[in-house]
N, C-alpha and C positions, 0 to 999 in steps of 0.2 A: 480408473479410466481416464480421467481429468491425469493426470503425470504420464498415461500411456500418449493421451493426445498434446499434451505440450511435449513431451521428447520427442514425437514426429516432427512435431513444426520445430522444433531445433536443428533436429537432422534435417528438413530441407531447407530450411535457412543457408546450414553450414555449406549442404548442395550446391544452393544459387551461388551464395557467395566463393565458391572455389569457382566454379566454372563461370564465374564473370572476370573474377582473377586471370583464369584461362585464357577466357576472351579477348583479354585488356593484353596481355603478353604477346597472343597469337597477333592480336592489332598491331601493337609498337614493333612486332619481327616484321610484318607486313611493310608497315610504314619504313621502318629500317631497310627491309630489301630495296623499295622502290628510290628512296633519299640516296643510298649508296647507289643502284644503278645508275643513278642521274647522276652522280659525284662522279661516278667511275665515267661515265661519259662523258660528262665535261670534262675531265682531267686529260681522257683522251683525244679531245677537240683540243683544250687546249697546248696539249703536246704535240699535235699534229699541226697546228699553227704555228709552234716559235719553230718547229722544223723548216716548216713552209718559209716561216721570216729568214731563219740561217740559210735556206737555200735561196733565198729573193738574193740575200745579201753576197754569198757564195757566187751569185751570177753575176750579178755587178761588177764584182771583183776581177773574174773571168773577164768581163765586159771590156774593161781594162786593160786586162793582160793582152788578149786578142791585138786588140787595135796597136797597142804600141808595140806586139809581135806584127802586128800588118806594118805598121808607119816604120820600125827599123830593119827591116827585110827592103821594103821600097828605097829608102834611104842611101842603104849600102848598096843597091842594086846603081843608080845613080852618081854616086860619087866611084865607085868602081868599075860599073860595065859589068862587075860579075855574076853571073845568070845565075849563081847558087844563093846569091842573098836572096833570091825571091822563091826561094824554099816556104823559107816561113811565111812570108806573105800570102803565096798563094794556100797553104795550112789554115790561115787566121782566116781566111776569105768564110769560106762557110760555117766555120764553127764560128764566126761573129754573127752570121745567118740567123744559124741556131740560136746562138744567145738571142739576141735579140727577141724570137720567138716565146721562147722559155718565158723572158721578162714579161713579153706581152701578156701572156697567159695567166703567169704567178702574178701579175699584180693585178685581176680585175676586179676582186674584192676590196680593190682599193680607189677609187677614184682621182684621191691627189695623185697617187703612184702613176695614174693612168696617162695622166696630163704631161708628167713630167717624161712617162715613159714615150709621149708623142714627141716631145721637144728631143730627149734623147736621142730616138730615131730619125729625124731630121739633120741633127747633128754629125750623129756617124753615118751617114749618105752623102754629107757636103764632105765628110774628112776624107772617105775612100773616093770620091771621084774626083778629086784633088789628087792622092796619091793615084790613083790610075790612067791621069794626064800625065804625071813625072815619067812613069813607066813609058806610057807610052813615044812618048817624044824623044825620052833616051834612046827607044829601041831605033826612032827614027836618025839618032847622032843628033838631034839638037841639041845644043848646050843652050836651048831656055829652060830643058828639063832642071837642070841642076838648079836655078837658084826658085826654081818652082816648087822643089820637094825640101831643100836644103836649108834657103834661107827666108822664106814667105814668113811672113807674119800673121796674114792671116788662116794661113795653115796650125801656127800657135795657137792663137788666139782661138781656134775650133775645136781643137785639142783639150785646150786650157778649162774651155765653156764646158766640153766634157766630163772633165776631170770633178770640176766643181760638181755639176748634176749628179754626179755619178756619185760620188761623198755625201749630196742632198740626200740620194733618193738611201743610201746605204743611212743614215744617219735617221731619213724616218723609220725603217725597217728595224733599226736597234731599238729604240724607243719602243715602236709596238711589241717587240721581242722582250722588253723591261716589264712592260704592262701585263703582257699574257706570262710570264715567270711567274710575275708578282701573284696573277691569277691562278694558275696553278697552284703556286705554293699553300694558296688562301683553300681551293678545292682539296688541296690534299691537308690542311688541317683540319678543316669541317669535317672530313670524313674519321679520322682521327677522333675527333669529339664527341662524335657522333655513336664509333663503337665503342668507346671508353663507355658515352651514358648509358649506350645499350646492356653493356657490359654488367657495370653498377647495377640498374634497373633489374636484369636477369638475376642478378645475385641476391638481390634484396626480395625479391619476388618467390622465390626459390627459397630462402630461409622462411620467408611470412607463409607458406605454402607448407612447408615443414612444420612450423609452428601448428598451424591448423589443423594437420592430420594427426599430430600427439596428442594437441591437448582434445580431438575428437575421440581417438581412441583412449585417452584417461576418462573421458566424460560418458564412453557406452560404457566402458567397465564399471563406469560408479553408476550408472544407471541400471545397468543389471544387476546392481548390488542392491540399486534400490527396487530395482520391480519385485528381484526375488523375494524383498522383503513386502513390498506393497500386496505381493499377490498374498501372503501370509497373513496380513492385515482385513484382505477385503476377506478371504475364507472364516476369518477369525469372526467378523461383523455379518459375513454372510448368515453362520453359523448361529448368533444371538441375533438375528433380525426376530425383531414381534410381529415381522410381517412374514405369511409362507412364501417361500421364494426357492426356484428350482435353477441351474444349472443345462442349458442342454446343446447339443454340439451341432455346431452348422451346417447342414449336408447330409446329416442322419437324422436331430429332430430327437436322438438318444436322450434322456438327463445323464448326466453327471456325477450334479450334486443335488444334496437338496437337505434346509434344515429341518429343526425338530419341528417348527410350525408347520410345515409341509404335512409330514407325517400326522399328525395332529387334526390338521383342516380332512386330509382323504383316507385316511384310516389305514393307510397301507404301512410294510414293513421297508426298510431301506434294502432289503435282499427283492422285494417287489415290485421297485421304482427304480431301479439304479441299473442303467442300462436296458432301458424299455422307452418307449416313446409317449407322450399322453395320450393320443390316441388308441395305443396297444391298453393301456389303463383303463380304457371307456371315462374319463375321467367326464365326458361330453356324452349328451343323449344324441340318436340320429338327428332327431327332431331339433334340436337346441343347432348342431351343427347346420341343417339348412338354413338354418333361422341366420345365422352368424356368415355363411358363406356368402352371401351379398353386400354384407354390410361390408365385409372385408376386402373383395373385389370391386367392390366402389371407392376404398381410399385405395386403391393401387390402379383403378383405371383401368383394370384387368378386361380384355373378354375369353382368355384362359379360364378353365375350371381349376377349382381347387387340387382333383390327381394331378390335372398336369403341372402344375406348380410344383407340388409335392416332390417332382420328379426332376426336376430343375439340379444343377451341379452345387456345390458346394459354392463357387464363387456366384452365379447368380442367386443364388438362395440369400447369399449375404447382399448382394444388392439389392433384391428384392424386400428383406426385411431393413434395409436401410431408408430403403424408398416410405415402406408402410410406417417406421419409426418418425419419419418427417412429416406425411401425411396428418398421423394422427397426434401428432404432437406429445400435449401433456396430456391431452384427455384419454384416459381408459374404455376400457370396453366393459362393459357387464355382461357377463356372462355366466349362464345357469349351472351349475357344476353338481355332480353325482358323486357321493361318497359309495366306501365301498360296502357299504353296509347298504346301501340303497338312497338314503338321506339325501335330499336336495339341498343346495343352499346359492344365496347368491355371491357374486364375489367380482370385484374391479381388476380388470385384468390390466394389466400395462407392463413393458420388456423396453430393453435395451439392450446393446449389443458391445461386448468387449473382450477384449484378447487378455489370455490368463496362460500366463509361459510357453508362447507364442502359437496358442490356437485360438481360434474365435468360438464364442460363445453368448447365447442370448438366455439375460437375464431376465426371469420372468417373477416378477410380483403376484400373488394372490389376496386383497383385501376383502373379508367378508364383511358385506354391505346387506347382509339380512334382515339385521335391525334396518336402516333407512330404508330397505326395499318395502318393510311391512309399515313405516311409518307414513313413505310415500304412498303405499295403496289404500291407505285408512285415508291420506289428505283427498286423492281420487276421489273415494269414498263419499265422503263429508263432501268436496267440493260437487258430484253428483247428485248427491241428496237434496244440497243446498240450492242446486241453481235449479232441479225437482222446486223443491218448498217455494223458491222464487215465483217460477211461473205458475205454483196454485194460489200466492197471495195475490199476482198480477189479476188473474183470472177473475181470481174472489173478489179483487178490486173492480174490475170492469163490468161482472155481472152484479152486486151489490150497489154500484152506483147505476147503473141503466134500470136496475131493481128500483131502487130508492128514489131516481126521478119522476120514475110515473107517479105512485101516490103524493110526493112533491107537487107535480104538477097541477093533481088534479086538489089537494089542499089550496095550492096559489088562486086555481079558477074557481074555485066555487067560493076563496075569499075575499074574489074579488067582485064576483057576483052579488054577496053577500052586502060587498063595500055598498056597491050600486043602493041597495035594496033598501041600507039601513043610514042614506046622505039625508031623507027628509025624518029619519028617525030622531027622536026628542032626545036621547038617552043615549049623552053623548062618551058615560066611560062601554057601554056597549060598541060605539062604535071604537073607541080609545084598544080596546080588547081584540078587535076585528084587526083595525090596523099592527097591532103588535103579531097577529098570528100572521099573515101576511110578509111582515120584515121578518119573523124568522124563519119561514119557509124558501123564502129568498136569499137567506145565509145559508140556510143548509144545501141548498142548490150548487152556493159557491162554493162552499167548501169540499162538498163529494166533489166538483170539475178540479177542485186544487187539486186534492187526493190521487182523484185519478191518474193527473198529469205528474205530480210525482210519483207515484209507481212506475211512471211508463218512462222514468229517466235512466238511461244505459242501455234503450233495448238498440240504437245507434248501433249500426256495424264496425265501421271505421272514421276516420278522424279525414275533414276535408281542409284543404286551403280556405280559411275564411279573411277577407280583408277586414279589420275592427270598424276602419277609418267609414268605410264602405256601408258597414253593418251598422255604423252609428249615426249617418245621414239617414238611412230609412228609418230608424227608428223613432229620431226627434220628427222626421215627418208623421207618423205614424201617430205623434203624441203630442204634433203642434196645438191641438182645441186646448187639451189640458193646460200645456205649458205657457200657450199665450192667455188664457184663464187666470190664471195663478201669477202670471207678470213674473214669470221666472226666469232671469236671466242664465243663457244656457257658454260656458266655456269650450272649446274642444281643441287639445292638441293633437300636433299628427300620430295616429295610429298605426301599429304594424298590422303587418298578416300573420296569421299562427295557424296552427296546424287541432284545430277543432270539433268541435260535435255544433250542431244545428241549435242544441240548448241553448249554445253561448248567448244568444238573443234572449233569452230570459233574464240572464245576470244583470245587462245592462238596463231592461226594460224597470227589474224590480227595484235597485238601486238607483235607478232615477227617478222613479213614482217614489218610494221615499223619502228621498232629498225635497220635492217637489211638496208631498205630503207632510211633512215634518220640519215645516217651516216654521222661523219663528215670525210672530204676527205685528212687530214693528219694523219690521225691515225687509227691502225687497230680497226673494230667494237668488243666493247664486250658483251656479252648479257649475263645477271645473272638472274637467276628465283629460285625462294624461296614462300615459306610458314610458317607462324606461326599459331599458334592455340590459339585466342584470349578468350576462353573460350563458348561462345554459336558461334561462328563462327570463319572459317577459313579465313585469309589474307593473298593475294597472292601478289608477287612484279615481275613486268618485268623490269629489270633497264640496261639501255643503256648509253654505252660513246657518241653517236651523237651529232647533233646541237643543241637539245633543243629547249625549247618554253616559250613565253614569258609569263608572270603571267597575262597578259590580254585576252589572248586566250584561258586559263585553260577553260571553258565553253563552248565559242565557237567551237573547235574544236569535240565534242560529238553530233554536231548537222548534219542531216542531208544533205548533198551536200557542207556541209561548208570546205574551203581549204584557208591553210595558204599559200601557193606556187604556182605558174603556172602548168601545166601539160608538159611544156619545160623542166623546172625543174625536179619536181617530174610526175611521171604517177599514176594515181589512181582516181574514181569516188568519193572518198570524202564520203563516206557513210560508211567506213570500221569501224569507232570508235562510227559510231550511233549504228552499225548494234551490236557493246562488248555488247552500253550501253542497250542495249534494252533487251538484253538473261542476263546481272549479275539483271538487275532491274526484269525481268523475274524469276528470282531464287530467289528476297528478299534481295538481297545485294546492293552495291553501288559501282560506280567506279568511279576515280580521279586521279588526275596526280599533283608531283612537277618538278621542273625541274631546269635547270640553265641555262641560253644559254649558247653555248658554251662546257659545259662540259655535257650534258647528260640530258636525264630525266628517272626519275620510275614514272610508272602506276602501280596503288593499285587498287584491287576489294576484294571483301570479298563476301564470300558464307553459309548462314545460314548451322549449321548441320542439320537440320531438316526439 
């Protein structure tokens, strides 16, 4: 399955990356169209420009002709009388018009041109009304016509200013005509370069695209070389699985296959199972089935019934078993299964889905878990009975002590009456006897309330926010008589918050009456309390300059009634350090003590955050 799922994601790799290739081609044709459009349009702006310039220049020239067809038609007309030389004159008359207009026109994309097209014009208006005085005055027989048109100077001179302008303006119109050539010729090799690369790029894309669909079709045919063989491998391993495991096809819910532990676990024959469905098997009780039909439409999210599901296509059926595959992850189901001989047993049900010579199929595991079902219900068991036995020790505790303080009580009053009776009595181990019965009715007092109160550690529901810092201000108030008594100098660093039981106030009560009590008797007591944050839990330290304890007793002293000292000595029931361990072991942590004789011990507990 794992090589059915990497050949997919190969094949869509190979997918993306052709049809990005695609992409990338489709883009630089795009790109190419639009560059070449523009190429092709400019090429044709700028051919319509040097046109434009040879016909600026074209007009000029005309501009030329015209006039000294106007000025030698006048001329001859003058010097001869002859009315036919003024053929051509009166010809040039409006096609100088013309021209002129044209110029005006052609050159407004031009500025300089424009300027110089104004002076132009000025120029041929003073030449022709000069030539149309000569005319004139001849027609009249003046002979001032003649040296008017003939031999004026300044009729030259107008001519001449002509001439030049007319070479100027023809002389910039080349030059732009050189530019925009140049221009062209530059548009028409970019585009030139431009298909050449596209050319290239097309070619080389087109072979890498080639390349890609061989070595894709070499690579399904070795892939089918190897699935045929993978499939052969998985039937092989299906086949020696030690686990029972079934075959069955998606959309029918038919098996398949199924190996020898299959057969084995439900007693059936492979002509009984093979081509039947598990339910046609009753492989499930009705009952077991209801039981399971919630569980199952809960990790799908379902409010479809089960028929209807059942009735789903083959392609939803594979979504929907994809969907429940993700849901429940790794964890299996348990489920009650019926052999066919009647025999119940339990078994971890868990599937997976995969393609086997290109159909789909959901593989289904069978682990019988009979053994942990029955070791599980025996711990039931035992943990039922046990937390039973708990609450008749609790009980037997709380009426045995409420039992046992009345005649307590009434021992303490009548020897204390006694005490009264026998102060003027002579006979003084009489009263020495009186007083001893008395201190030990008063022990036994204390120690049933111990008792009690340790029984009644973990009947706490849940675990609260307790602040330490918070929790250890009330308690040194709670215990200032003692501790300024006793000249006990008190330490305290800042405290966290942890996540607690109500006991916690006892740990620090009893650890600090300790330190307190268990002082040594030349030097004033000092009591330092601290926390670090070990990362998944907090460590707390009570550390005291007292007597100390010996590295043989680290143990013993956490145990019930156990005492290092006489009660002459120290006072105390001996239960205060079971009573720490019992509420930190309560919480998940641990407590322990190092010590020195002589110079002190720290006690360490630690409290999970969580």
């Amino acid at each position: 399955m794992k090589s059915l799922t990497a050949s997919k994601i190969r094949v869509l790799k190979i997918k993306t990356s052709i049809t990005l290739l695609v992409g990338i081609i489709l883009l630089v044709l795009f790109v190419t169209l639009i560059f070449s459009l523009v190429s092709i349009n400019r090429l044709q702006n700028n051919l319509k420009v040097q046109v434009h310039t040879n016909t600026v220049i074209f007009e000029l020239k005309d501009n030329l002709t015209f006039l000294l067809d106007a000025e030698t038609g006048a001329r001859g007309f003058v010097i001869t009388s002859d009315t036919s030389y003024l053929h051509p004159y009166y010809l040039a008359l409006p096609k100088i018009a013309v021209n002129t207009n044209q110029l005006r026109e052609l050159t407004q994309d031009n500025p300089i041109q424009q300027k110089n097209q104004d002076t132009l014009e000025k120029l041929i208006r003073q030449k022709l009304a000069r030539l149309a005085t000569g005319i004139l005055l001849k027609k009249q027989a003046d002979e001032k016509a003649k040296p008017v048109i003939h031999s004026s100077h300044e009729g030259n001179s107008i001519m001449e200013k002509i001439r030049v302008l007319n070479n100027s303006m023809q002389a910039e119109e080349v030059a732009l005509d050189e530019k925009r050539t140049s221009n062209t010729k530059q548009s028409v090799e970019n585009t030139q370069t431009l298909f050449i690369v596209e050319g290239l790029f097309s070619i080389l894309t087109t072979v890498f695209l080639a390349f890609m669909i061989f070595r894709e079709l070499a690579r399904r045919k070795q892939t089918e070389k190897e699935l045929a063989n993978s499939s052969e491998r998985f039937l092989k391993i299906f086949a020696e699985n030690p686990i029972a495991m079934s075959l069955s096809e998606i959309g029918t819910s038919k098996i398949r296959y199924a190996n020898e532990r299959y057969y084995k676990y439900f007693g059936y024959s492979e002509e009984e199972v093979i081509g039947h469905t598990s339910h046609e098997l009753k492989l499930t009780s009705p009952e077991e089935d209801a039981r399971l039909a919630p569980i199952l439409l809960g990790y799908l999210s379902e409010r479809r019934s089960i028929a209807e599901l059942q009735k789903l296509s083959k392609e939803e059926t594979a979504q929907l078993l994809t969907g429940l595959k993700k849901a429940m992850g790794d964890k299996g189901l348990d489920v009650l299964y019926t052999r066919k001989n009647g025999e119940t047993f339990n078994a971890l049900l868990s599937y997976d889905l995969i393609e086997l010579d290109g159909k789909k199929y959901a593989v289904t595991s069978y682990m019988d878990i009979s053994e942990q079902k029955e070791a599980e219900n025996k711990i039931i068991a035992y943990s039922t009975e046990l937390e039973r036995k708990n609450k008749e020790i609790e009980q037997f505790a709380y009426v045995a002590s409420h039992d046992l303080q009345e005649p307590l009580r009434s021992i303490t009053n009548f020897s204390t009456l006694l005490t009264e009776k026998l102060e003027l009595y002579p006979d003084n181990e009489t009263r020495e006897y009186v007083g001893y019965l008395n201190g030990g009715a008063k022990r036994m007092s204390s120690i049933i309330f111990d008792l009690l109160e340790y029984s009644r550690i973990g009947n706490t529901a849940s675990k609260v926010p307790i602040d330490t810092d918070k929790l250890l201000k009330e308690i040194l108030i709670d215990m200032s008589a003692g501790i300024k008594e006793s000249g006990t100098e008190i330490h305290v660093q800042k405290l966290p918050v942890v996540q607690g039981y109500t006991y916690l106030k006892s740990v620090f009560q009893n650890l600090i009456s300790n330190a307190i009590k268990f002082k040594d008797k030349e030097r004033q007591p000092v009591v330092t309390i601290s926390a670090k944050d070990n990362g998944k839990e907090f460590q707390f330290s009570v550390q005291d300059n007292g007597i100390g304890i010996e590295e043989i007793y680290y143990e013993r002293i956490f145990l019930i009634f156990q005492r290092l000292h006489t009660r002459a000595e120290y006072e105390g029931t001996g239960i205060g350090l079971a009573h720490c361990k019992k509420i930190i072991e309560l919480h998940g942590g641990k407590i322990w003590v190092e010590s020195d004789i002589g110079k002190g011990s720290t006690f360490y507990f630690t409290l999970p955050k969580t």
